[in-house]
Structure formats: C-alpha cells, structure tokens
C-alpha positions in Angstrom: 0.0 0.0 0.0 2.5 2.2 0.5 3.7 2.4 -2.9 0.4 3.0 -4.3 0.0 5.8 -1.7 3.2 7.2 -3.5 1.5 6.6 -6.6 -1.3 8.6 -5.7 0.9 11.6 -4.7 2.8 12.1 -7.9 -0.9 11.3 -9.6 -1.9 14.9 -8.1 1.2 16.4 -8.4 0.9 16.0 -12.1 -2.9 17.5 -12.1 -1.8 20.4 -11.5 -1.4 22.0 -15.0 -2.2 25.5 -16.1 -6.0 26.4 -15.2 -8.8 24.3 -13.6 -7.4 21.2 -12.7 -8.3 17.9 -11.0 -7.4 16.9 -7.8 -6.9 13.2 -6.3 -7.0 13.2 -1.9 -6.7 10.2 0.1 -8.8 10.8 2.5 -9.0 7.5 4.7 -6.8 4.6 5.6 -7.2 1.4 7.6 -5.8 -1.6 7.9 -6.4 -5.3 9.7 -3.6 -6.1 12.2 -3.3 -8.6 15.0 -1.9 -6.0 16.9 -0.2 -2.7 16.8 3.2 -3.6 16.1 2.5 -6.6 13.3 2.6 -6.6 9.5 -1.4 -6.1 8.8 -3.3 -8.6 6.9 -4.9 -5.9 4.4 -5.2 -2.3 3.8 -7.8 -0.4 2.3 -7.7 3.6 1.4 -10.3 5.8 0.1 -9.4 8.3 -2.4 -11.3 11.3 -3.4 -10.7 12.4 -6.9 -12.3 15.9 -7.9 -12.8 16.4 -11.9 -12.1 19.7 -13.6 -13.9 20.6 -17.1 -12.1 18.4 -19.8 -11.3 15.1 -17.4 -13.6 12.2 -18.2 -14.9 9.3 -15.6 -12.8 7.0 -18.1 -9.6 9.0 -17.3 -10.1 8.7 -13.8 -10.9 4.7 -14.1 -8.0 4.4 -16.5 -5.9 6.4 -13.2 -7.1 4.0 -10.8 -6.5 0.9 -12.9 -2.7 1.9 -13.0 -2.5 3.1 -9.4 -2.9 -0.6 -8.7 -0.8 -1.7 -11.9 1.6 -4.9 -10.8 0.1 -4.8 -7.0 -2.0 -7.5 -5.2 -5.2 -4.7 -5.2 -8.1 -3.8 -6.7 -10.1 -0.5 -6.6 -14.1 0.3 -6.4 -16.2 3.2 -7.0 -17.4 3.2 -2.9 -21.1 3.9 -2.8 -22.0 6.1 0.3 -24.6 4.8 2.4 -26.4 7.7 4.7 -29.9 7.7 6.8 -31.8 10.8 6.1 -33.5 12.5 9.2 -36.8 10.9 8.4 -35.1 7.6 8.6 -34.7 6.7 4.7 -31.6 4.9 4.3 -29.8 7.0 0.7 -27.5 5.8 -1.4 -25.1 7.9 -3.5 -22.9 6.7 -6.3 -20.2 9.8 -6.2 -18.8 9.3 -9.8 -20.2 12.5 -11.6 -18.6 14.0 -14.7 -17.8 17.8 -14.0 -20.6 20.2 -14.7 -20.7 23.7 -15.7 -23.8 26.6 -16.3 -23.6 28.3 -19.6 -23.4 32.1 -18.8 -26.8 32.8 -20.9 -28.6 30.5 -18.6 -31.7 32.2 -17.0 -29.9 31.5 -13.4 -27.0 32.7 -14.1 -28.4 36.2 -15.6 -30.5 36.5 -12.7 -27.8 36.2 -10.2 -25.5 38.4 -12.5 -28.6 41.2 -12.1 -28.5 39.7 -8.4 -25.2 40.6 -7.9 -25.0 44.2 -10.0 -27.8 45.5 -7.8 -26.2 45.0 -4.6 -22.7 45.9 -5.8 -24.0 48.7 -8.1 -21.2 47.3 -10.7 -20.7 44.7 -13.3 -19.2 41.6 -12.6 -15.7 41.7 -13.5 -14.7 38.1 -13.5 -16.1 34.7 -13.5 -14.3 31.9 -12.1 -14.9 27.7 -11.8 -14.5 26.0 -8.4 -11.3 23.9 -9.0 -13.3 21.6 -6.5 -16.7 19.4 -5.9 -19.3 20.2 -3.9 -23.1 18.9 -3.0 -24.1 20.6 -5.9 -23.7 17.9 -7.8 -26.7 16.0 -6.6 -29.0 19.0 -7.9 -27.4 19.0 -11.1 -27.8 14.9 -11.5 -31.8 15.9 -11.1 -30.9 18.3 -14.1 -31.5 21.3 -11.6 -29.5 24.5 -12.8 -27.1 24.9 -10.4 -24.8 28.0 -9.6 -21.7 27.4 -7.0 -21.7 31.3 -5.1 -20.6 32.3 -1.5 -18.4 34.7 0.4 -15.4 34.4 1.3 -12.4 32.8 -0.5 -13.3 29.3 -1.7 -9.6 28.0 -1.7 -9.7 28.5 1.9 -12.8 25.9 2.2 -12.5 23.8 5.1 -9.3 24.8 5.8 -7.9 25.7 9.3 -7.2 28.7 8.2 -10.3 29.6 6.3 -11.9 33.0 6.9 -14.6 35.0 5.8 -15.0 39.2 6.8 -18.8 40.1 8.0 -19.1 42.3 5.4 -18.9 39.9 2.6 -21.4 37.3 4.4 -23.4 40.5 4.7 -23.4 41.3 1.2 -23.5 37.9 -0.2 -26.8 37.6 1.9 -28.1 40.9 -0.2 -27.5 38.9 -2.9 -29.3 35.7 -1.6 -32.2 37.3 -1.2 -32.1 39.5 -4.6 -31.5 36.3 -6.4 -34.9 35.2 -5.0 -36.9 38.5 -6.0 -34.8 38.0 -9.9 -36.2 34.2 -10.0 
C-alpha cells in the first residue's frame, strides 16, 4: 500500500497544469492487524478524486487501474450509504462527470442582475471551483445549479479559512435579490 499511496501523490502532483485542474485526496486509511506492532493482513484507502472541465470518468478509471498496476489490489467506486433525518436509508454513487452553467442560462443572468444590484457594478470576472461540492446531486436531477458564497473558496474547510462580516453580509443581499430576480 504504501507504494500505491506514492502513486497517488505524484498522480496529483501531475494534475496540476495551467488552469482548472483535477485533484486526487486520500482521504482514509485502515488496515487489519493482529496488533499494533504486526505486518497487517490488508489495507484499504479511500481516495477522493475531484474532476475539472475536460477530465472524463474514463480517465479517472484508467488512473485507478494503474495506481494498482503490478500490485495484489483492486479499486471500487465506494457507494455512500447515509440515513436521512426521516429515517430513509440513501445511497449515492459519487462518480459525476464535472458540470458547468452556460453564462446565458436564465440562473446565471439572474444572479448576475443579483449581484450588479447589490454591488451597483458589473461583474468583473467569473471563475470555476477547482473543487466538488453537494451541488452535484441537484445537477444529476438536471436542476441549474450555480456554486456562489463569500469568502475565498480556496480556503474551504481549511484551518485557516476566513470570511469578513461584510462579505457574508453582502453575499446575503445577494441571496435574497436572487430570490426576488427568480
């Protein structure tokens, strides 16, 4: 496991090209031991890989396969498994291609007018999240979908991630101008 842990490091390290990228995380390991200080019987890891506009769900299985390549492993898409608060048990199958909203989309004009009537500007930029979200269970529905919210999303769920009062504040304008625009 160890070497395929390697492998998964210089996997992200060579996402990261020019512009949106893809990222691969592992973000659990366990093992079987008999105890603390023996060789374990098996290892398992789950890895979180994030798609960027271009990558397809056949790169990312064509990744996996050679993450494993000469190694006694195998990989599987995990399906999670949660209870919803009314007791339903949901499951959710998190390979998702990466989505985007076309800028002429009715959404997306109305949170453009959203956003120029509590800034009293135009928008000078767009940008993409360079990471997933929940959204993407909306968007599976084929409910438009538009990723906004103070603060800087690089920072999300960070240690160090921040946010000033004043741009919760005026993001909540926003919120609620979006509503009246829709």
């Amino acid at each position: 496991m160890a070497e395929i842990i390697q492998r998964v490091e210089k996997l992200n390290a060579s996402l990261y090209k020019d512009g949106p990228h893809g990222t691969i995380v592992l973000s659990d390991i366990s093992c079987i031991s008999a105890s603390l200080n023996a060789v374990p019987s098996s290892c398992s890891i789950y890895l979180d890989r994030r798609l960027a506009m271009g990558e397809t769900l056949d790169q990312v299985k064509e990744e996996m396969n050679q993450l494993i390549v000469d190694k006694d492993a195998s990989w599987e898409v995990g399906t999670l498994v949660h209870q919803s608060w009314m007791g339903k048990e949901l499951h959710y199958e998190p390979m998702h291609d990466p989505w985007i909203i076309e800028k002429d989309h009715p959404l997306t004009q109305a949170m453009i007018r959203s956003y120029e009537s509590v800034y009293q500007s135009e928008v000078e930029k767009f940008d993409f999240w360079d990471f997933g979200t929940n959204a993407i269970t909306p968007v599976a529905l084929g409910i438009p979908t538009i990723g906004f919210g103070p603060g800087e999303y690089k920072l999300a769920h960070m240690v160090n991630e921040h946010c000033s009062i004043e741009q919760i504040m005026k993001a909540s304008e926003i919120y609620c101008q979006l509503i009246n625009e829709i």
